[in-house]
N, C-alpha and C positions, 0 to 999 in steps of 0.2 A: 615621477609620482611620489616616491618616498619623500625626495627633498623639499617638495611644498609641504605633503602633512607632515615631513618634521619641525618645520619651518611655524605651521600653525600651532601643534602640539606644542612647541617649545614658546612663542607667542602670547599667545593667548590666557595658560591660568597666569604666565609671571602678570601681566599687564592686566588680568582681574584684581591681582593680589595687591598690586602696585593700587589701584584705584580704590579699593578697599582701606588700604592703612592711610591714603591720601583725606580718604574723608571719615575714617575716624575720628581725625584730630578734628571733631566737631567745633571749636571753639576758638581757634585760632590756626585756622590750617595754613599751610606752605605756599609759596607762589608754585604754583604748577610747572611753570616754566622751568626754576630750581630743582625740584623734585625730578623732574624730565632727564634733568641734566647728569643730576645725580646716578640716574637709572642708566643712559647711557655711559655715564664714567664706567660703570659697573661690566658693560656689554663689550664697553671695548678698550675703553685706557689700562683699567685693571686686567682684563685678559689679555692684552699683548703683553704687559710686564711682567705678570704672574708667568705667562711662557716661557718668556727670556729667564726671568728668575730661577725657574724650573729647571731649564737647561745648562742654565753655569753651574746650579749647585749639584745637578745629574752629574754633571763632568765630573766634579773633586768626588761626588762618592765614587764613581768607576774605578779611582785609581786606586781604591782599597777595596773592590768587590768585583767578580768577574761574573759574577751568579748572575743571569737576568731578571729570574725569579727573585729574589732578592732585591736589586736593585728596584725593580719595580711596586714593589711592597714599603722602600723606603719614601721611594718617592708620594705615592699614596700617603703613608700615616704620619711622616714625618714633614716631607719639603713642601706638598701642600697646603696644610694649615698656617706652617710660618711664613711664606711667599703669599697665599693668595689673601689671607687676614689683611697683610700689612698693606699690598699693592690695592686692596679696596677699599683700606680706611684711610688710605692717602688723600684720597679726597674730601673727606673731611675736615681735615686742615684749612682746606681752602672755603668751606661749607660753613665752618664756625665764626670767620671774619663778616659772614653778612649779618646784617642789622635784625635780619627776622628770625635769625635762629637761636631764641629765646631761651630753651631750657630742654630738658630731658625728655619730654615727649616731639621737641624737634628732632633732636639727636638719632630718638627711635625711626621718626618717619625716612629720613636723608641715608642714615644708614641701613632701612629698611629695604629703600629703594636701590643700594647701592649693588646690595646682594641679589636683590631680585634682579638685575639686569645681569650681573653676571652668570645667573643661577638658570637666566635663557641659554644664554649662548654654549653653556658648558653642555646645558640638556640638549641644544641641537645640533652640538659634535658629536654626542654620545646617540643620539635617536638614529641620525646616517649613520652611525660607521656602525652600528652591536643589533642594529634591528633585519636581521637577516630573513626568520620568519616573523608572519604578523601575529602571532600570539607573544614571541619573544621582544616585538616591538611594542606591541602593548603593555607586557610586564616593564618594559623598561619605563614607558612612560608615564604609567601608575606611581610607579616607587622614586621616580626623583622628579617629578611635576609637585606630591605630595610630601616627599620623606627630602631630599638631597637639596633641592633648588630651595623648602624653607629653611632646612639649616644654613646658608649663603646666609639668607633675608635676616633670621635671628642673630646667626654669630653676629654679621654685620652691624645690626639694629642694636647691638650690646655695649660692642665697641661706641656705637652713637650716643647711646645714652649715657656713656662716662664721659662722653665730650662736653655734653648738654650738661651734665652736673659738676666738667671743671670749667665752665667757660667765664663763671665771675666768682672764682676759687682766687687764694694767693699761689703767686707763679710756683710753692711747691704741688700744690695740689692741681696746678693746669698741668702740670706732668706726669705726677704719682696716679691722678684719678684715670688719663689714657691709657696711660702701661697696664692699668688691673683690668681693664676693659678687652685691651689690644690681648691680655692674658686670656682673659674667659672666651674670648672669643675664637682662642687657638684652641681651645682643649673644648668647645662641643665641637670644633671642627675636628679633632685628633680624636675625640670618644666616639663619635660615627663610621670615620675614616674607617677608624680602628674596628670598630666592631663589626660594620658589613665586609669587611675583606677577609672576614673567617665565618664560614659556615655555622660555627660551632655556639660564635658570639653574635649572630647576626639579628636573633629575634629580642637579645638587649640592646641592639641598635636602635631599631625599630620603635621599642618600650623608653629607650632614653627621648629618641628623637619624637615622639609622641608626650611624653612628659616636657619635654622643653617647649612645645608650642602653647598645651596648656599655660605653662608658665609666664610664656611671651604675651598671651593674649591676657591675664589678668595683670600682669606689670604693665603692659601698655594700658589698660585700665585705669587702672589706679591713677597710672600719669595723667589721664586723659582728666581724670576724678580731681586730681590737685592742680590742674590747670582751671577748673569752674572754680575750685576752691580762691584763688588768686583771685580771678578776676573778680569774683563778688566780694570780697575782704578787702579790695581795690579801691575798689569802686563805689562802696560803702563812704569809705571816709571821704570822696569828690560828694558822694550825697549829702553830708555833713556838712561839709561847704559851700553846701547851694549853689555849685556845678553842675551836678544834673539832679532830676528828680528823684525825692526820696523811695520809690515806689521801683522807678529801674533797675538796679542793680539786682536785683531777684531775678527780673525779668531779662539782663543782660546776660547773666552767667546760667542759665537754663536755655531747652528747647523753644521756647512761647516766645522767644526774639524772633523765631522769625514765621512767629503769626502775625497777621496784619489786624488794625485797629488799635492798637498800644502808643502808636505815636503816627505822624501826619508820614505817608508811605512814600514820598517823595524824597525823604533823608534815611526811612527806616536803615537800607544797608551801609551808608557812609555811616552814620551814628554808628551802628551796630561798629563795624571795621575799628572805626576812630576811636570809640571807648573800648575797645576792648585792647588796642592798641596803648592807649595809656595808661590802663591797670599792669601791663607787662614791662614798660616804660620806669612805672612809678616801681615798679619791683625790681629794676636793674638799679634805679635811682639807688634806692636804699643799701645795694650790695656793692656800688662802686667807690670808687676813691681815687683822687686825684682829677686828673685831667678826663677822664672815660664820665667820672661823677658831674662836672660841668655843661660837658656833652647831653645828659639822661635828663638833669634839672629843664635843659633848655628845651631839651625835646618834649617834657611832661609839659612845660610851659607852654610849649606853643598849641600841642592837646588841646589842652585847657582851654585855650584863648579859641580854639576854630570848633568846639564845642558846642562853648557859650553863644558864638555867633548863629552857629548849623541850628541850634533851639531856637535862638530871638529870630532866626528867617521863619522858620516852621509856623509863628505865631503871627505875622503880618498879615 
């Protein structure tokens, strides 16, 4: 009985939470499938590594500490932040090389997700093994469904969004901008850590970890806010060039895209998909160079060209 409702308990808000930051990204959201993928890296490539991690750098502290107490306390505020940060933003790396992951509010959603899947798994080792009575089982699931499994989601989603902001950076800054990422995202891991494993410091925990999702939810904001802003500054100048109508672009980078009546409902969501596709396109165009810059031209181009066409069908 315990290990189903842990099962659920642990389930359930990651996978509201995970749905939620999915369809935020109102305007250009993620293939699902990727975001999936993501969530499971999180549940289980990064927790088997983060383990192992754990365990080898367990070993080298042993051999200068016999405390267990101690030891255990290092482990917490110390080998967890820099083993499970890194082993969850590893896949990011791989996340950054696909085509749709555009910018900083990607970054957020991939490494949103990354955490949240590992943020299950950890919650439903801890709900079986510390939930001995059911009020102790409840407190537990209170505080890290709320408090522990979103700091995964956030550090994680931090680390992403410096990916998202080095990803058409020059190759110093595809480096520089991870590392301050892969930084910030160890220290709200080590400021939590650190403050629930003393009584004394636990209710600043709490107050940080409450402050930081405030924060998380207006910076994913704002990203969400500057991704409408692209696409309608996009997409504007395609209206200038009697690409599409002068009248869309408003309507492309707002919610009324996807009322019906604005355009013949038979292209509405390819249009929608396609142009909003080439305002992100046209804005990689701009920030590339070299061989990546030929690739983006061709890609707006061909946009353009399956656009033009999708309208001239609508009107026969």
């Amino acid at each position: 009985m315990i290990f189903l409702a842990s099962a659920l308990a642990a389930i359930v808000p990651m996978a509201t939470y995970l749905i939620l930051i999915w369809t935020f990204d109102r305007y250009d959201r993620e293939p699902i499938k990727l975001v999936i993928t993501s969530y499971l890296w999180g549940a289980i490539g990064a927790i088997i590594f983060a383990i192992t991690g754990g365990l080898i750098l367990s070993f080298f502290l042993s051999l200068f500490t016999t405390d267990q107490l101690e030891l255990d306390k290092l482990r917490t505020i110390l080998i967890a932040p820099v083993v499970e940060e890194i082993t969850k933003g590893f896949f990011l790396l791989v996340v950054i090389n696909y085509h749709k992951f555009d910018n900083l509010t990607d970054g957020i959603v991939y490494g949103g997700a990354i955490g949240l899947g590992f943020g299950m798994i950890e919650n439903f080792l801890y709900f079986v093994s510390y939930g001995s009575t059911l009020a102790g089982w409840l407190s537990i699931v209170i505080i890290r469904s709320l408090f522990s499994a979103v700091m995964h989601c956030i550090s994680t989603a931090t680390l992403g969004a410096f990916f998202g902001l080095a990803k058409f950076r020059g190759r110093i800054l595809k480096i520089v901008f991870p590392l301050i990422g892969l930084t910030l995202a160890m220290l709200i891991h080590f400021v939590w850590n650190f403050s629930v494993s003393q009584e004394s410091t636990a209710l600043l925990g709490f107050l940080f970890m409450g402050i930081s999702i405030i924060l998380f939810i207006t910076f994913f904001s704002f990203s969400v806010f500057f991704d409408k802003k692209i696409i309608f500054n996009q997409l504007f100048k395609e209206a200038e060039l009697g690409i599409i109508p002068l009248n869309h672009p408003k309507i492309l980078s707002s919610s009324k895209r996807n009322n019906k009546g604005w355009i013949d409902e038979n292209i509405r969501k390819v249009y929608i998909k396609s142009a909003t596709a080439l305002a992100f396109k046209k804005m990689h165009l701009e920030k590339s160079r070299g061989r990546s810059r030929e690739f983006y031209e061709s890609d707006v181009n061909n946009y353009r060209e399956f656009i033009k066409n999708l309208l001239a069908s609508s009107k026969d």
